[in-house]
BAFI-94335 format. One line per field, with one value per residue (C-alpha): residue number from 0; residue in one letter; y, x, z. Coordinates in steps of 0.2 Angstrom, whole numbers, plus 5000, padded with zeros to 4 digits. Each point is the difference from the previous one (the first is absolute). Layout:
N
num: [NUM	...] .
residuo: [A	...] .
y: [Y	...] .
x: [X	...] .
z: [Z	...] .
END
This chain:
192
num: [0	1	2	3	4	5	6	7	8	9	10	11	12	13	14	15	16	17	18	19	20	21	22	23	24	25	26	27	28	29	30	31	32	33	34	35	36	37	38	39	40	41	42	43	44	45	46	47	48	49	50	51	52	53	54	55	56	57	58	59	60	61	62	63	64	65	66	67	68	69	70	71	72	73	74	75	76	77	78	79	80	81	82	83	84	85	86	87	88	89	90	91	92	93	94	95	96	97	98	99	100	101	102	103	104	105	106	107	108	109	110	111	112	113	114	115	116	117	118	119	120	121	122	123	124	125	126	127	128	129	130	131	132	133	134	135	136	137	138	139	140	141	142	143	144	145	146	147	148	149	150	151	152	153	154	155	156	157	158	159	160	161	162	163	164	165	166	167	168	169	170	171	172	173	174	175	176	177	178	179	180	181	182	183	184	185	186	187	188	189	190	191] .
residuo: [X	X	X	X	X	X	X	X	X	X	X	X	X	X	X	X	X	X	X	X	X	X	X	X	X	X	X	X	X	X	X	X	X	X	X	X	X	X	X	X	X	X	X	X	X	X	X	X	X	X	X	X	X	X	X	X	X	X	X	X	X	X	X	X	X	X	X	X	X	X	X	X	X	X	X	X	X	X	X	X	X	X	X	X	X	X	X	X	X	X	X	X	X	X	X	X	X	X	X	X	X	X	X	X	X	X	X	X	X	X	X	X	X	X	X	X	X	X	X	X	X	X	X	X	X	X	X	X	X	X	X	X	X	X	X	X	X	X	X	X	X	X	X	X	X	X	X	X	X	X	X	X	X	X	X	X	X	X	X	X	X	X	X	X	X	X	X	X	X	X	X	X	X	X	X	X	X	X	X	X	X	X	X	X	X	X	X	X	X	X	X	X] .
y: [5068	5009	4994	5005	4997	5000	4990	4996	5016	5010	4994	5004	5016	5005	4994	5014	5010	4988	5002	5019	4997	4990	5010	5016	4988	4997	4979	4993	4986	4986	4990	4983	5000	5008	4989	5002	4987	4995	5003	4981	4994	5008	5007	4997	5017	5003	4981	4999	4994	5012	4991	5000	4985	4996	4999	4984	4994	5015	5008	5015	5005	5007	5006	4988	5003	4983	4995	4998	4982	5009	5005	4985	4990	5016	4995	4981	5003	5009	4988	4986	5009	5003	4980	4989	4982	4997	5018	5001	5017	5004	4997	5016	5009	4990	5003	5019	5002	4992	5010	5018	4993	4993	5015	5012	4991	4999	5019	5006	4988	5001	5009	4989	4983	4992	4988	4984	5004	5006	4982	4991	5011	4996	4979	5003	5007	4989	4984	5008	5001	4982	4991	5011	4996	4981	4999	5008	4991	4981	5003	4990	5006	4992	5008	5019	4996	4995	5019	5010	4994	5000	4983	5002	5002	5021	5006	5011	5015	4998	5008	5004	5010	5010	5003	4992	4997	5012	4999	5010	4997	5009	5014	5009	5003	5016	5005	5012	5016	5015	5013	5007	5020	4999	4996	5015	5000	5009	5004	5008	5018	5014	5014	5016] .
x: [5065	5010	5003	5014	5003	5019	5013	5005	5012	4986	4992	5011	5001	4983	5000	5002	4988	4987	5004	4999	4980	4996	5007	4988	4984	5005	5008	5016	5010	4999	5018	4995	4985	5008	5005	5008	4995	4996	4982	5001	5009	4983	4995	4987	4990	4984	4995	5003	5014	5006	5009	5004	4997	4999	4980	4995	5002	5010	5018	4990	5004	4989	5000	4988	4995	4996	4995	5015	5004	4997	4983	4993	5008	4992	4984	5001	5006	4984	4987	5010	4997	4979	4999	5007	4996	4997	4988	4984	4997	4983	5001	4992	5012	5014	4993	4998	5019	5006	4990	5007	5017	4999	4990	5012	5015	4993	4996	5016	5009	4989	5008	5016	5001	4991	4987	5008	5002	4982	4996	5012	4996	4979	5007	5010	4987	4986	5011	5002	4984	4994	5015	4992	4985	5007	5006	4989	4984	5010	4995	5010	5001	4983	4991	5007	4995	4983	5000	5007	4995	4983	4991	5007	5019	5001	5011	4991	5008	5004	4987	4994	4986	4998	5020	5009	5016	5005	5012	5015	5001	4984	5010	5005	5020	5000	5020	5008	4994	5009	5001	5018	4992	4989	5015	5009	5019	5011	5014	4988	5008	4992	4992	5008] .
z: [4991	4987	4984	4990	4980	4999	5009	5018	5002	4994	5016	5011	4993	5004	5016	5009	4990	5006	5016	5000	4992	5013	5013	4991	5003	5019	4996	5002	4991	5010	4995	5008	4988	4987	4984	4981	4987	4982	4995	4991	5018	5008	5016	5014	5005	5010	4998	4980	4990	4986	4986	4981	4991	4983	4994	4997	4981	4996	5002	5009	5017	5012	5018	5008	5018	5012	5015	5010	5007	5020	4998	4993	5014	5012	4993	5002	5017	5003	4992	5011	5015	4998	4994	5013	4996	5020	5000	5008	4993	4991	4981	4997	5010	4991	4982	5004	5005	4987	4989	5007	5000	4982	4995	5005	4994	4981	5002	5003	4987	4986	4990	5000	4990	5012	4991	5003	5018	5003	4994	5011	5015	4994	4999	5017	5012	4993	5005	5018	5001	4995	5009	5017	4998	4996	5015	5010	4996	4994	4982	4985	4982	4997	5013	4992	4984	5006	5011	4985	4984	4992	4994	4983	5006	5002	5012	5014	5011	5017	5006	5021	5005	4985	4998	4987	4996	4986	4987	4999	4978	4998	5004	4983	4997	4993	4996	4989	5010	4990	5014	4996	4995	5018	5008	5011	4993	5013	4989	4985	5000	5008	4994	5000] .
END
C-alpha cells in the first residue's frame, strides 16, 4: 500500500520508483492485484477497510480503518459451519471452536472500528447456538429461558463442561496506534 499526497499523475509518476524498492527487498508488483484510488473512495487491505470519513459531529476527516465487508462474511461462514442446526456434535466441543475462531478473529481486528461488529458477531453466534440446541433437544423459547436465565430474569452463558461461550465485546478496541517513527522508510536517504 502506497499512499501518495498529491494528485493521480503524481501516482503514476512514482510508479516505477516503487517498483524498483520492491524489486531491492526481493517483491514484485503484482498488476491483477494492483489498484489506484481515492483515500475517501477507500480500499480493502489485509481484511480491513481503509477510508476517510468525516468524524461524526464535525466537518473533520479522518482515516478510519474497518473491518472489510469479506472477512465478516469469512467469519460467519465459519461459526455456521461449527453450528449446524441438524449437529450431534458435543456442546463443549462446539462452544470451544467457536471460542478460538471468534477469539482470534477479535485479536486481529481490534484495533479497527470494530465495536458494533464485535457485538453483532457476540448476538450472531449465541443465536447459532440456541437455535442448535432448539433443535436438537425440541426446546421452544420457554424452555431456553427456563435453561439460560436465572430466577430473577438474568441471562446465563452458554455454558458445557466448564466452557463457556465467551464474548467477543469484552475485547478492548484499542485504535489510533502512532507507529509512523518505528516504521522502516525505504526511500529515507542514505548516509554517506
Amino acid at each position: 500500500m502506497v499512499l501518495v499526497h498529491g494528485v493521480e499523475s503524481d501516482v503514476h509518476a512514482l510508479r516505477e520508483e516503487v517498483v524498483q524498492v520492491l524489486t531491492r527487498v526481493g517483491l514484485r508488483l503484482s498488476e491483477e492485484k494492483t489498484r489506484i484510488t481515492h483515500l475517501d473512495r477507500g480500499f480493502d487491505f489485509l481484511g480491513f477497510r481503509i477510508q476517510r470519513r468525516l468524524k461524526r459531529g464535525t466537518s473533520k476527516s479522518h482515516v478510519y480503518t474497518f473491518v472489510s465487508d469479506r472477512a465478516i462474511r469469512s467469519v460467519k461462514a465459519k461459526i455456521r459451519a461449527l453450528t449446524p442446526r441438524t449437529s450431534q456434535r458435543d456442546l463443549e466441543y462446539v462452544l470451544t471452536g467457536l471460542n478460538m475462531v471468534m477469539r482470534g478473529w477479535a485479536n486481529y481486528f481490534q484495533h479497527a472500528v470494530a465495536k458494533n461488529v464485535f457485538a453483532m458477531l457476540d448476538n450472531f453466534a449465541w443465536w447459532r447456538v440456541v437455535r442448535m440446541l432448539q433443535v436438537r433437544h425440541h426446546w421452544g423459547w420457554k424452555d431456553v429461558r427456563a435453561r439460560f436465565t436465572t430466577p430473577t430474569g438474568r441471562w446465563l452463558p452458554i455454558s458445557a463442561g466448564g466452557t463457556e461461550l465467551r464474548r467477543v465485546t469484552a475485547r478492548p478496541v484499542t485504535r489510533y496506534r502512532y507507529r509512523g517513527s518505528r516504521i522502516p522508510n525505504p526511500w529515507a536517504p542514505q548516509p554517506v
